[in-house]
N, C-alpha and C positions, 0 to 999 in steps of 0.2 A: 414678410418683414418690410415694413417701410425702410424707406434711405433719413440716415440720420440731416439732424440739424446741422447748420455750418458755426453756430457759433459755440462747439465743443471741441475744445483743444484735448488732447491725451494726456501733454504733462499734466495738465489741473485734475484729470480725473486720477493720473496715476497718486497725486499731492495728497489728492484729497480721501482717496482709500487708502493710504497708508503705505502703496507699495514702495515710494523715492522720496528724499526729502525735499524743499524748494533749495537748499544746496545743490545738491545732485543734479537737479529739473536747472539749476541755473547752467552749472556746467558742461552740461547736453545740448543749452542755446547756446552757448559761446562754440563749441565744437561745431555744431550745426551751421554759423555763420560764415566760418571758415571752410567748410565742405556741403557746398549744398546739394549735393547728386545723392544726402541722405534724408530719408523722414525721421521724424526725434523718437521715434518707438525703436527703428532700427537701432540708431543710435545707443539708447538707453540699455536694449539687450545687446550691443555688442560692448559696451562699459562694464556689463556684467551686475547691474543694478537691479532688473527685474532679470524674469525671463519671458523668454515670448508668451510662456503658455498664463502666466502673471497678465499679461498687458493684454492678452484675447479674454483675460475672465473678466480684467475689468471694462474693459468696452462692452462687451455683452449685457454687463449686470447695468449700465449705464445706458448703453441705447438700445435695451430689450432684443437683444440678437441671441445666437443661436451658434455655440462652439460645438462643431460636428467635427468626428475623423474620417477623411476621406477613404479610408477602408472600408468603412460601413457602407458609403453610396456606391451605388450604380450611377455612374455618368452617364446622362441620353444623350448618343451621339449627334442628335438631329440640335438637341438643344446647344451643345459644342461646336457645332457647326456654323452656329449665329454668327459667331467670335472667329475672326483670323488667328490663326496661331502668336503670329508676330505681335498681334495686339495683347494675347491672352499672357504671354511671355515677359511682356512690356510692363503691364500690371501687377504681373503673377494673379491673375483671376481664372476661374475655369467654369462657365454655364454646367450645370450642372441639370437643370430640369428648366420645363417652360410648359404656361396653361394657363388660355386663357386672355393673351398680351403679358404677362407678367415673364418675367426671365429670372429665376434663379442662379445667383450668383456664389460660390465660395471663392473668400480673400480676404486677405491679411489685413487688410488697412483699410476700414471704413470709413476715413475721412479723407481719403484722396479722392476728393468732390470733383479734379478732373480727369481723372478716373473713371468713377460712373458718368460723369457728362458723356463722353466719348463714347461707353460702353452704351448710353441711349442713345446718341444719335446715329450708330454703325446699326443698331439694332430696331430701332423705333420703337422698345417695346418697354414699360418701368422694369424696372431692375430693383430685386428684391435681392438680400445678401444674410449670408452665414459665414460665420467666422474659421478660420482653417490656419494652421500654421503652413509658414512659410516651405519647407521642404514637401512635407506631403500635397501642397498642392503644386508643386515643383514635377514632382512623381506624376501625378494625376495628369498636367500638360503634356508630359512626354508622352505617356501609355495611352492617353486617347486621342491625340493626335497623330497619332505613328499611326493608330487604325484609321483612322478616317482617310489620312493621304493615302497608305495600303488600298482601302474602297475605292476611292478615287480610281486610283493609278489602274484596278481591275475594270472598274467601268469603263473606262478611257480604252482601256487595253484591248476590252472586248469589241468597241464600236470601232476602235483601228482596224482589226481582225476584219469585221464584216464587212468593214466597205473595202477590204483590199484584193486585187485577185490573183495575186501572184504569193501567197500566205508561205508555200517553205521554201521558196528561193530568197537565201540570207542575203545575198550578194545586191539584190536588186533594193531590199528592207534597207538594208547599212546603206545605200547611194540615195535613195531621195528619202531619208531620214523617217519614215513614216514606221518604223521601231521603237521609237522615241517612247511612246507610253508603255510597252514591253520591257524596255531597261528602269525606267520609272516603277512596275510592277515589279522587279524584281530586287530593286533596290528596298521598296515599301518592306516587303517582306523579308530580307535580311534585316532591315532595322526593328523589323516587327519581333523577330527573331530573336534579335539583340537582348531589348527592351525585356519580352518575356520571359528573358534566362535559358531559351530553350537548346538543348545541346545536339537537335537533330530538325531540320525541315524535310519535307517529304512531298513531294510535285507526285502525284498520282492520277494517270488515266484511266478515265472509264466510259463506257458508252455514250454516257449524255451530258457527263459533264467532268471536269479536271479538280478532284481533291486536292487543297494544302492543309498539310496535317502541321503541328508541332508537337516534337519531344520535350516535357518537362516537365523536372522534376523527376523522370521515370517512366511518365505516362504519354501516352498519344494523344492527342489535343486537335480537334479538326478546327480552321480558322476561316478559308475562304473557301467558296465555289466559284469557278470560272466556265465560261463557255468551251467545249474540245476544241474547237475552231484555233483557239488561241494556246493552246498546250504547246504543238511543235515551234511557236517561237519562244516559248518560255525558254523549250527546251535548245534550241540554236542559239537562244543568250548563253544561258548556261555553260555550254558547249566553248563560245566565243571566248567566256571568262578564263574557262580552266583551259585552252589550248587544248584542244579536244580536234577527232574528226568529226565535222560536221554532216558528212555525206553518208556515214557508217551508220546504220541506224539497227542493223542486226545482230551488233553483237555487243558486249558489256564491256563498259569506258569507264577508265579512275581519273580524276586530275585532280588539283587544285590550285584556290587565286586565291591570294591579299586581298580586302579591303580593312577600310578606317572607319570605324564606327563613333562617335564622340570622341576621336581621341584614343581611341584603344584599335590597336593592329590585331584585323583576324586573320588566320590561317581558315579558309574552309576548305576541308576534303571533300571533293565530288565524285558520288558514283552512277552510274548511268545502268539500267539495265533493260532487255527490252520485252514488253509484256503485250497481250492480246492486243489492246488498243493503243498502244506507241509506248514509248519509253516513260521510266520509271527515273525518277532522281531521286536522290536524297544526297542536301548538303547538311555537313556536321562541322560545328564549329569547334577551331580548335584553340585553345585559349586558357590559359591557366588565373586570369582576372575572377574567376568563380569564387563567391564570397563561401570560405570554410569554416565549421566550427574548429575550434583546436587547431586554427592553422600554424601557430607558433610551433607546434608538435607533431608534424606531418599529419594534422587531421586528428591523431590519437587523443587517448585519453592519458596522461600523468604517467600509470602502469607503462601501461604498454609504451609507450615514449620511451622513458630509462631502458625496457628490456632492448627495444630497437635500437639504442644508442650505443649499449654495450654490445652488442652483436658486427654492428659497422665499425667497433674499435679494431674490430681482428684486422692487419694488414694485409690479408688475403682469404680467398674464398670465394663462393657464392652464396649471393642473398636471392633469393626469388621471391616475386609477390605474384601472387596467386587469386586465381577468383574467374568468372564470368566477362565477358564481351559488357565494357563499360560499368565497371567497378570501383572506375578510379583510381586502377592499378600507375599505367604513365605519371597523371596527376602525383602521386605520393613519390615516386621514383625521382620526376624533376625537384621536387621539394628538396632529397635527400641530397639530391646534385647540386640543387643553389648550395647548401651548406658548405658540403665538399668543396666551392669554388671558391670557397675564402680561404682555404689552407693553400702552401705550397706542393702543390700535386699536378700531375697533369691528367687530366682528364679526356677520353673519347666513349662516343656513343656511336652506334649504325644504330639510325630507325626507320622504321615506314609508319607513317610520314614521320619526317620531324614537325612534331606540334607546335612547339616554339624555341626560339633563339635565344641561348643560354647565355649569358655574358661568363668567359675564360673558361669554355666549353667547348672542345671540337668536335659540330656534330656533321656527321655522314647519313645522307639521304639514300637507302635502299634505289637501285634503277634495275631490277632484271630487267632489261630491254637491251639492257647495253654489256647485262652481266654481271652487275651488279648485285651478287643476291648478300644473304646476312652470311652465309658461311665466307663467300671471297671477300666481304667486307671485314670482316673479324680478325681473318688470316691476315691482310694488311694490317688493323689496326695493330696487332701485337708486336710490329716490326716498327711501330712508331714510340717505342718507350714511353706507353702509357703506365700509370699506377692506378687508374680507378675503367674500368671500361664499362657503358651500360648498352648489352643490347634490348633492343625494344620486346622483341618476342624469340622465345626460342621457340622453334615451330618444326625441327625435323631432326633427324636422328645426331646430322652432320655439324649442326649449330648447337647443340646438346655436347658431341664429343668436344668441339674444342673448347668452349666458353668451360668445359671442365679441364682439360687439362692446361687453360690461361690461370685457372685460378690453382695451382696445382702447383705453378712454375711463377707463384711470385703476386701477383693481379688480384684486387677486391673485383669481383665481377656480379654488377649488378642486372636481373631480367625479369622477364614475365612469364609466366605458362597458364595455359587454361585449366585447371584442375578446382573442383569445387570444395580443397580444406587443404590445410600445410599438411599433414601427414601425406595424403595421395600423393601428393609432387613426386615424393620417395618411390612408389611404385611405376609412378608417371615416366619418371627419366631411364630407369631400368628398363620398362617395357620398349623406350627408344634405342634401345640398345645401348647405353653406357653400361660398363661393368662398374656390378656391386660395389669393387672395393673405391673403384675411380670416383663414384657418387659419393660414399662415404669419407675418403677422403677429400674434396672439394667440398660440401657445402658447409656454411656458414649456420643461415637463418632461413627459417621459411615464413612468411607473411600472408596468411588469407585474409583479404579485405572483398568487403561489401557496402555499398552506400543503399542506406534505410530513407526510405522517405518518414517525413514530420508529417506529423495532425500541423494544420491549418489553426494558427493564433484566433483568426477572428471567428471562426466558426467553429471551434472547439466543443465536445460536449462529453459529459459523465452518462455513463449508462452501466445498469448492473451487469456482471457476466454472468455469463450463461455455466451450467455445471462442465461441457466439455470443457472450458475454456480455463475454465482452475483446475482441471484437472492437465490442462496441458501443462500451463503453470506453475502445475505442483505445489499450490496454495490456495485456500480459502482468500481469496481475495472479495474486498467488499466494491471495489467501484473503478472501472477502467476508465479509457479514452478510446473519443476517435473525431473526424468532422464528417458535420453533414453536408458539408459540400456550401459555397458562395460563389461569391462573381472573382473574389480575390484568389479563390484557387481552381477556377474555371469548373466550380461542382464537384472536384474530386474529392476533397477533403483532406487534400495533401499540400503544402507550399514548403520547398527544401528539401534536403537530404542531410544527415549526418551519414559520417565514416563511422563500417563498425571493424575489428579487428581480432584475428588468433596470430597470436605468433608462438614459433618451435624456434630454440637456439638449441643448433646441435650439440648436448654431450658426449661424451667418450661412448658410454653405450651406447648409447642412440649408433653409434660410427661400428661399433663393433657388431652390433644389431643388423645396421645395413650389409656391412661385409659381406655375414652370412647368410645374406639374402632372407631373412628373417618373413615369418606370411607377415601381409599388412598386419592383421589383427592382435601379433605378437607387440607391433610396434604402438596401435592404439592403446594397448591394454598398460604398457610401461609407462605412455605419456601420461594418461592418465590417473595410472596408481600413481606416480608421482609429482602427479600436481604440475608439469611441464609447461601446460598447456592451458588459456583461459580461452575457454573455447565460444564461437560464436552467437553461438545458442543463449550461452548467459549473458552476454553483453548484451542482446535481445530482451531478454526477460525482464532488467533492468531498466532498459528503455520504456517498455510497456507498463509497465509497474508506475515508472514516475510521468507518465503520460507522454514521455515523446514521440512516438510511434502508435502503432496497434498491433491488433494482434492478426492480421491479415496481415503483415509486413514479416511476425517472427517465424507466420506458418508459411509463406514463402522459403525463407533464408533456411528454413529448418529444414526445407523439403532438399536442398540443396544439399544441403550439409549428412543429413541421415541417408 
C-alpha cells in the first residue's frame, strides 16, 4: 500500500461520503482549536457523530487501504522490533510484517504524515499501512511487545549467566548487581503472564535446558526456553521475592509477594519443589480482575442465580461449593462475600492464602508454622461475634466438626470441599466423621461448579458429528462446534472459560434422608425424581449444542461427574 497524499483532509472525505454534515465537520474545528493534543477523527468519534469503524471505511475506500483486525494477523516480531515500543505507543502504530525494504504498518490515522515521517526515518525502510481500530491495536502493542522484552531480558539473562562464575552465590549476584537481567527476565515474564490471562506460570528443569510453560485458559502453554545454567537464579529471585530460604534447596517451599501490573495489585502464590535437575516453581496468580461471564450473578446463569440467592437468604447454615482444584470455587465465594459486605453484618474468613483484600471483610491468613492451622483459626473466629464466616477449605475431619456445629449455633457458614458433584459432599463430610444427623441438620446448599473452556471466536469451525457423539448427546444433531486452533488461542482452539453449575438446597427430606444415613444412591434417586437438581451434564449439553464449548469439554466434565 502506498502512503497517502498530504493534500487529503478526513473532514472533507467524512463531508463528502455522507458520514457528518459541514455543521458537525465545522464544530469538530472549533473544538479542535481549542484542544490540540486531538486529531479531528478522534474528535469526531468522541462527539459520537461517526464511529471509528465509519471514519476507517472511509479512508480506506478513499486512499485504497486495507481495514484488517488485528486478530486475524500474526505480528512478525522481527518486523515489531524495527519500532521502539515508546515510539509504536506514541503513534498507536504496530509493524506488523517487512519484505523486501518495505515495512508494514497497522494504524489508525493515515494522515498523521508526521507519523510516518518518523516511523521512515527510525526505520529507513517505505512504510506501507493498513487500517486498525484504535483499541485492538492498543491490544496488539501490549501483547507483542511484552514478548519481545520477555526474549530480550532471556537473552540478556542467559549471556549474564555465562560470563559469570560465581552463578548460585545470591549474596555476591545482589552486591555487584550483575542479576540485573535475571529480575528483568522475571519481571518480562510475570507481565507476559499478565498480559496472557494465564492463571499459573511454571519454571521447569531439565537436562539441557529450563522450560516456562503457561496455564491458560485451562491448558499448558509452553513460552520460553532458557539455558540450565541460568535456572538456579531464576530460581534464587523467586525465592528472594516470596521470602523463601535461599540455601534450602531439598525440600518443598510455599510463599508469596505483591506486585503491580498496569495498575492491578497481584497476589502470587509460590511453590517450589525439588526435582532431578533442580527445583520446580510454579507461580499462580491470584486476582479476582478475571473478566466473567454472568459476573453480575456470581458467574451463574439467571436459574441458578435466584436458586443461590434463596439459599443464602437462610440466616444460618452451611453452603459449600464444591468441584476440583481450580474450579473457580474461591472466585464465586469472594463474589458472594462482596455482596454480603454491603449489608450490616460482620463478616470473617480463615484462608490459605487469602487471594485478595476484601473491603469490610476480616480476613485471617492460615500460618501452621506458628499454629495457625483452619481448626485454631475457626475456634477463634466464633468468639469474635461473627454472622457470616468463610472458611477457605474444609480439609480434615476437625474443621468439618466445627464449621458444623458454628452453623448449628446461629452462623451462615460459607466453604469449599473437593468432591466431584453437590450430592457427594453428603457422603463426603459423613465419611469425615461428622454425624449424620449434625450434617443434616447444618447444611444449607450444595454448589458444584466447573469452569468449561470456549471454542476460540476467530477460529471457530462447523463440523458434522460423528454417530457416538449424538448418541452421547441423545439427539440427532445436525452440526457442532469446535476450533482448529490459531495464533489468537496459541493452537488450542480454546480462548476463555465460562462457569458451569448444579446446585442442591437442602429440603426437609433430603435432612431426614441424611439423618438416616440413607445409601448415596437413595439420595440420587430423590433428587432426581424430583427434579431438585439441574445437574451438570445438561448445562454441558447446552453449551455444545449452541456452540460454546465442544464436546471434548462435556466428555471431560462427564467423566467427573459419572
Amino acid at each position: 500500500m502506498s502512503e497517502p497524499k498530504k493534500n487529503i483532509r478526513i473532514g472533507d472525505i467524512l463531508v463528502n461520503d455522507g458520514y457528518i454534515t459541514d455543521a458537525q465537520l465545522g464544530e469538530a474545528l472549533a473544538y479542535q482549536k481549542v484542544d490540540r493534543s486531538k486529531r479531528l477523527g478522534a474528535i469526531l468519534v468522541d462527539t459520537g457523530y461517526v464511529t471509528e469503524e465509519q471514519v476507517l471505511t472511509a479512508l480506506a475506500k478513499r486512499l485504497d487501504l486495507k481495514v484488517i483486525r488485528m486478530a486475524d494477523l500474526v505480528v512478525d516480531m522481527t518486523a515489531a522490533a524495527e519500532i521502539p515500543r515508546n515510539i509504536a505507543e506514541k503513534y498507536g502504530v504496530i509493524p506488523v510484517a517487512e519484505k523486501q525494504g518495505h515495512l508494514l504498518v497497522a494504524l489508525n490515522d493515515p494522515l498523521d504524515f508526521y507519523a510516518l515521517e518518523d516511523l521512515r526515518m527510525i526505520t529507513g525502510k517505505i512504510i506501507d499501512t493498513v487500517l486498525a481500530t484504535r483499541e485492538e491495536i492498543a491490544k496488539a502493542i501490549d501483547a507483542t511487545y511484552s514478548e519481545i522484552e520477555a526474549k530480550k531480558a532471556a537473552s540478556e539473562a542467559n549471556l549474564a549467566v555465562e560470563d559469570s562464575e560465581t552463578l548460585s552465590v545470591v549474596e555476591e549476584l545482589d552486591a555487584d548487581g550483575s542479576d540485573a537481567p535475571v529480575v528483568n527476565l522475571i519481571n518480562s515474564i510475570l507481565i507476559k503472564g499478565f498480559n496472557a490471562g494465564a492463571s499459573d506460570i511454571h519454571i521447569e528443569p531439565f537436562e539441557t535446558q529450563t522450560v516456562v510453560r503457561m496455564r491458560i485458559d485451562g491448558l499448558i502453554v509452553e513460552y520460553l526456553t532458557l539455558s540450565p545454567t541460568l535456572h538456579q537464579n531464576l530460581i534464587a529471585r523467586i525465592k528472594i521475592l516470596s521470602n523463601l530460604d535461599i540455601a534450602e534447596r531439598r525440600l518443598p517451599q510455599d510463599g508469596h509477594f505483591r506486585v503491580r501490573i498496569k495498575g492491578t495489585e497481584m497476589n502470587i502464590r509460590t511453590s517450589l519443589i525439588p526435582t532431578v535437575y533442580g527445583e520446580k516453581a510454579v507461580l499462580r496468580f491470584l486476582s479476582l480482575n478475571t473478566r466473567l461471564d454472568h459476573a453480575e450473578t456470581f458467574g451463574m446463569e439467571t436459574e441458578d442465580y435466584e436458586k443461590m440467592l434463596r439459599i443464602l437468604q437462610s440466616p444460618h447454615g452451611i453452603v459449600y461449593m464444591t468441584g476440583p482444584t481450580g474450579s473457580g470455587k474461591t472466585t464465586t465465594l469472594y463474589m458472594i462475600l462482596e455482596m454480603f459486605s454491603q449489608k450490616n453484618v460482620n463478616i470473617s474468613t480463615i484462608e490459605d492464602p487469602v487471594e485478595r483484600n476484601l473491603d469490610g471483610i476480616n480476613q485471617t491468613q492460615v500460618n501452621p508454622q506458628a499454629g495457625l492451622t483452619f481448626e485454631v483459626g475457626l475456634r477463634s473466629l466464633l468468639r469474635q461475634d461473627p454472622d457470616i464466616i468463610m472458611v477457605g477449605e474444609t480439609r480434615d475431619a476437625e474443621t468439618a466438626d466445627i464449621a458444623v456445629r458454628a452453623a448449628i449455633t446461629g452462623h451462615l457458614v460459607l466453604s469449599t470441599l473437593h468432591t466431584n458433584d453437590a450430592v457427594s459432599s453428603i457422603v463426603r463430610l459423613i465419611d469425615m466423621g461428622v454425624e449424620p444427623y449434625m450434617v443434616a441438620n447444618s447444611l444449607t446448599g450444595l454448589v458444584a461448579q466447573r469452569l468449561v473452556k470456549k471454542i476460540c471466536p476467530n477460529c471457530k469451525e462447523a463440523y458434522t458429528p460423528t454417530p457416538a457423539e449424538k448418541e452421547i448427546l441423545g439427539q440427532d444433531v445436525a452440526v457442532l462446534y469446535r476450533g482448529k486452533g490459531c495464533h489468537q488461542c496459541n493452537g488450542t482452539g480454546y480462548k476463555g472459560r465460562i462457569a458451569v453449575h448444579e446446585i442442591l438446597a437442602i429440603d426437609r427430606e433430603l435432612r431426614n434422608m441424611i439423618s438416616r444415613n440413607v445409601p448415596a444412591e437413595e439420595i440420587y434417586a430423590y433428587v432426581e425424581k424430583n427434579e431438585k437438581i439441574h445437574y451438570l451434564r445438561q448445562s454441558l449439553v447446552r453449551l455444545v449444542l449452541s456452540g460454546v464449548t465442544t464436546m471434548e469439554e462435556l466428555l471431560k466434565v462427564t467423566y467427573y461427574v459419572d
